[in-house]
N, C-alpha and C positions, 0 to 999 in steps of 0.2 A: 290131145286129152290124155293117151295112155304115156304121153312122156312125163305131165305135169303130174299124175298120180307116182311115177316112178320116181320122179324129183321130191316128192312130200312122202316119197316111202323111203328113200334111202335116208341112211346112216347121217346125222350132222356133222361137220367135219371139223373138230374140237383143235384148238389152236393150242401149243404146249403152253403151260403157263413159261412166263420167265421167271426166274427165281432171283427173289428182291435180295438188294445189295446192300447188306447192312451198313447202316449211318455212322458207322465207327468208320467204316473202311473210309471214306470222304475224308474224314478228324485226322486217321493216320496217317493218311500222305500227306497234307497240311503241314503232320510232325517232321514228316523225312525230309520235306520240302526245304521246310525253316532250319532242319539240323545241317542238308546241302549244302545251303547257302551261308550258313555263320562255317561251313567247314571248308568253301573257294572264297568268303570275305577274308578269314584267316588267314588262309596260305598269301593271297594279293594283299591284304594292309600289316600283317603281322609275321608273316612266314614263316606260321606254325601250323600244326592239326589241331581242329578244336575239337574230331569226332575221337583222336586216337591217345587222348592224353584220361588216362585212367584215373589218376585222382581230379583232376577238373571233373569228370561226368560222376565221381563218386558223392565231390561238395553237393553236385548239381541235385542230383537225387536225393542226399540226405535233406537238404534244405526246403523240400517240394514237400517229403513226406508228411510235415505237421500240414501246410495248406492242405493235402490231400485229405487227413484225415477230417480236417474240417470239413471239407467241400462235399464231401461222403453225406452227412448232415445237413447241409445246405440245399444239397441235390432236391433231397426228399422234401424240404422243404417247399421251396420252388415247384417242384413237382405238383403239390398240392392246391398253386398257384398263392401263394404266398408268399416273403421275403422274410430277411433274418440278419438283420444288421449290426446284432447283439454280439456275435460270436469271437470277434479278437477283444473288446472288453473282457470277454469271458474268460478269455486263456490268462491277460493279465493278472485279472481276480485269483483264479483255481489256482495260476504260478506263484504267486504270493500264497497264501493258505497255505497249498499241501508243504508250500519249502517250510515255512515257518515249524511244521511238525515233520520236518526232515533233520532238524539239524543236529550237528551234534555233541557230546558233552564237552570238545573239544575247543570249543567256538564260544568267545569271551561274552560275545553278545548276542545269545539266545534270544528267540522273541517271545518263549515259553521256556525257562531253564529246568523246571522240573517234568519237561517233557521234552527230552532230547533223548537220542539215541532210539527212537520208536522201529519198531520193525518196517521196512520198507512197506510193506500192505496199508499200514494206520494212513500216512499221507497221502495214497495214493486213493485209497478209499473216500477219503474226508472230500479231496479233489474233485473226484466225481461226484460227488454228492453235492456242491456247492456247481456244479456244471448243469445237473440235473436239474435243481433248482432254480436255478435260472433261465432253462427252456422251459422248465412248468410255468412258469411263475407268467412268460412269453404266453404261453399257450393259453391259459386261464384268462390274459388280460385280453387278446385278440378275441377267445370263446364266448366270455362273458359279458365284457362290455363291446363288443361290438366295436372297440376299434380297430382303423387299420392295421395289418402286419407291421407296416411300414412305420408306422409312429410307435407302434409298440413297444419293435424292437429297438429304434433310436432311443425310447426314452431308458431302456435295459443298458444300453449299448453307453450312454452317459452315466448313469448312475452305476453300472458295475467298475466302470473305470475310475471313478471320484473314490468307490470305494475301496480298491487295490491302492490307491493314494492314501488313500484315510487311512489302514493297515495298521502300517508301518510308520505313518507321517511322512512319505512319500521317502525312507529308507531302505535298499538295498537289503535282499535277505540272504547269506551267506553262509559257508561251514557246513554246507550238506552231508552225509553221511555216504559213501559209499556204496551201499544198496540200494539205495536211493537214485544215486549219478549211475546206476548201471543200466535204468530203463534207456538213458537215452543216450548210449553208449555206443560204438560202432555201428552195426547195421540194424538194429533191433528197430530204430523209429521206423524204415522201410519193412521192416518184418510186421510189425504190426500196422500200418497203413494197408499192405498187401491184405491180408488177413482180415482187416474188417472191412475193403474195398470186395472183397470174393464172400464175404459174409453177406453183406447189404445187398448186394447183387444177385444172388439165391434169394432174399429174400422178399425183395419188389418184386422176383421173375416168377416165385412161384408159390406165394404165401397169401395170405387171405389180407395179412397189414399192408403188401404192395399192390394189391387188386382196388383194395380202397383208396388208397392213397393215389392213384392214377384216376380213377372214380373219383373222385374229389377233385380234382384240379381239370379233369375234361369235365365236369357240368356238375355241380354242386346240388343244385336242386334236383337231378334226376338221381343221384348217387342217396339223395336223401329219404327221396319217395322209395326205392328202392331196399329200403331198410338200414343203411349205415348211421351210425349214430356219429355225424360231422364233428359235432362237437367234441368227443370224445377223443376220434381216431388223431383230432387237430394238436390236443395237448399231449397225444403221445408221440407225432412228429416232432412237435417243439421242442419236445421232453427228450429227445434222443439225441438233435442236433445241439443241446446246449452240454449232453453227457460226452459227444465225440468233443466239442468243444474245450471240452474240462480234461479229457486227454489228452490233448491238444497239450494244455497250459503245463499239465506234469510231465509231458516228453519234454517238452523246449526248456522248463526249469531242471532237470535232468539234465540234457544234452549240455548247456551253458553251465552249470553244475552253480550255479545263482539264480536267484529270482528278482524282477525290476518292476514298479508299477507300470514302466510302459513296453513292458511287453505286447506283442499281437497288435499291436497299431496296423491299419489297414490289412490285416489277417483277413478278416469279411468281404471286404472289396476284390482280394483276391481268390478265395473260397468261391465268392461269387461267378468272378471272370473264369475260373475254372471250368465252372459248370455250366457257364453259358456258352462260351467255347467250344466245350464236350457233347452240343446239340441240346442241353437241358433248356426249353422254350419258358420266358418269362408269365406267358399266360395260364401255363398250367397243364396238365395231362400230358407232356412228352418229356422225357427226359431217360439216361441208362447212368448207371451205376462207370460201368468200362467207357464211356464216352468221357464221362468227366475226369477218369484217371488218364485218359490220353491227354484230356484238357490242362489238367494239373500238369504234367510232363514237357507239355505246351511252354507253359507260362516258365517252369525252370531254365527248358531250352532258350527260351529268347533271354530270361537276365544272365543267366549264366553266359550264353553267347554274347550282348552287349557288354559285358566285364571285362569280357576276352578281347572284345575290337577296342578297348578304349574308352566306351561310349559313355559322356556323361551323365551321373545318376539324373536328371534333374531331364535329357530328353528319353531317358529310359519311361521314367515314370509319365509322359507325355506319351510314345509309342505304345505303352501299357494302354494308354486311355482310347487313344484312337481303335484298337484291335478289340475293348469292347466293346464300342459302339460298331464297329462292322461286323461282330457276330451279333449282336442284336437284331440288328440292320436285318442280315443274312435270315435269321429266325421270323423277323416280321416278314418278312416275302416267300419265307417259305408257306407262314402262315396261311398269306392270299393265294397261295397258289393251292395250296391243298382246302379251301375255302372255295375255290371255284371250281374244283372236281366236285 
C-alpha cells in the first residue's frame, strides 16, 4: 500500500519532446539528390560537371526566377485551397501592355507613338495594374458567383490570352527602351524573386493576412464562424497572385528585351508543380513560402539537367508530368496519414 502511494507521489517522468524536422529539410535533399545525379549522369554519358560549370547553373537560375516569382502567388493561393490557372496568360497580357508603353522614339513602329520614351516606372506600373486586375477580377468571380476556382481561372486563363493576341493582332512588340530592359538584366530577376520570396514568407509566418489565409484553406466554415471575412481575404489572394503574375510578365518582357503574345505558355502549370513539389498540399491549409522556392529550384535543376544529358524536349515534358503526379501522390498520403493520427 505504502509503495503504491509513493508510486502516485513521485515525480511523472516526462519524455524530452523531439524536435520536429522541418518539411523543407525532406524537399532539400530531393534537390541534392537530383543535382548528384544529373552531376554522375554527366560525367558517364557526357564527360562533363553539370554541378561545376558556372554559367549552365547561372541560365539555370535566371530562367526559374519568373516561375518562382509566380508560384510565390500561386502558393498562397493553394494555400487557401483553391487553384489559379490564369497566371502565364497573365504574363503574356502585362508582357504585351507594359512593352507597348516601353518603347521607344527610336522604333519605326510604335504601338502608341506619342508615347514612347516613358519613364521606365509608367510601364511597369501600367503592368501591375493590369496583373492586379486580373486576380481581382479572379477573386470577385470565384466570391460572388460562387464558382469554382478551377473554372474561373480557365476561363481568365483563355480570355487573357485571346486578349495579348487581340493587342497587337497577334504582332511582336519591339524597340524597348533601355530602362526598361534593365529590370530584367543580369541578376536582378533573381534579386527580386529572392526579395518577394523572404517578403511573402514573414508575411504568412507572422501576419494576421497569413493566419487567415491558412484558416481558410484548413476549414473555411470554422475560419468563418470565427470572424474572417472569407470573402474578402479570397479577393485579396487573387488579387496578389495575379499582381506577382503581372511582374512576372515585365521581368521576362525586359529580360528578352521584346514582348510575344505567347509568352508564359504553361507558366501556371509550372508555378503550380513548384508549389506542389515544395509540400504546398492541394487541399488546403499547408503549404511554406521556402518549400516552394526549393520547389522552383527543383523544377530548374531537372530541365536544366535534361538539356545537359541530351534529353528530348518532348520526354522532358513527359518526366515533368509524372513528378507531378508523384508529389501529388506523396501529399495525398501524407494526407491519410496525418488524418488517422
Amino acid at each position: 500500500m505504502v509503495s503504491k502511494v509513493a508510486e502516485a507521489a513521485a515525480p511523472a517522468v516526462t519524455r524530452p519532446k523531439r524536435r520536429r524536422v522541418p518539411p523543407e529539410l525532406g524537399i532539400f535533399l530531393v534537390l541534392i539528390g537530383i543535382a548528384l545525379l544529373c552531376e554522375i549522369l554527366g560525367w558517364i554519358f557526357v564527360g562533363q560537371s553539370f554541378l561545376m560549370n558556372l554559367q549552365r547553373l547561372k541560365i539555370m537560375i535566371l530562367q526559374v526566377s519568373v516561375i518562382g516569382i509566380i508560384s510565390v502567388g500561386v502558393t498562397q493561393v493553394i494555400i487557401t485551397g483553391g487553384i489559379d490557372l490564369s497566371s502565364g496568360s497573365v504574363v503574356g497580357l502585362t508582357a504585351m501592355v507594359a512593352a507597348s508603353f516601353a518603347q521607344s522614339s527610336t522604333w519605326a513602329r510604335a504601338v502608341y507613338p506619342a508615347l514612347t520614351d516613358m519613364p521606365f516606372f509608367v510601364p511597369i506600373g501600367i503592368g501591375l495594374l493590369i496583373g492586379l486586375l486580373a486576380g481581382y477580377i479572379n477573386g470577385q468571380l470565384i466570391t460572388k458567383t460562387k464558382i469554382p476556382p478551377f473554372i474561373a481561372t480557365l476561363g481568365m486563363m483563355v480570355s487573357a490570352r485571346g486578349l495579348s493576341k487581340l493587342y497587337t493582332k497577334g504582332q511582336p512588340i519591339s524597340g524597348l527602351t533601355d530602362q526598361f530592359n534593365f529590370i530584367g538584366s543580369g541578376i536582378w530577376p533573381v534579386i527580386v524573386f529572392l526579395i518577394i520570396a523572404i517578403a511573402f514568407h514573414i508575411v504568412l509566418r507572422y501576419t494576421r493576412y497569413g493566419k487567415f489565409t491558412y484558416a481558410i484553406g484548413a476549414n473555411v466554415q470554422a475560419a468563418r464562424v470565427s470572424g474572417i471575412n472569407v470573402e474578402a481575404h479570397l479577393v485579396k489572394v487573387y488579387a496578389i497572385a495575379g499582381l506577382l503574375a503581372g511582374l512576372a510578365g515585365i521581368i521576362t518582357a525586359a529580360r528578352v528585351q521584346t514582348a510575344q503574345a505567347g509568352m508564359g505558355v504553361n507558366y501556371e502549370l509550372d508555378a503550380i508543380a513548384a508549389a506542389v513539389i515544395g509540400g504546398t498540399s492541394l487541399t488546403g491549409g499547408v503549404g511554406r513560402i521556402a518549400g516552394t522556392v526549393i520547389g522552383t529550384v527543383i523544377l530548374g535543376v531537372m530541365i536544366s539537367g535534361f538539356t545537359f544529358l541530351n534529353v528530348d524536349a518532348y520526354y522532358q515534358e513527359i518526366a515533368k508530368g509524372f513528378i507531378i503526379v508523384a508529389a501529388v501522390a506523396i501529399d495525398v498520403y501524407r494526407q491519410k496519414k496525418r488524418a488517422k493520427r
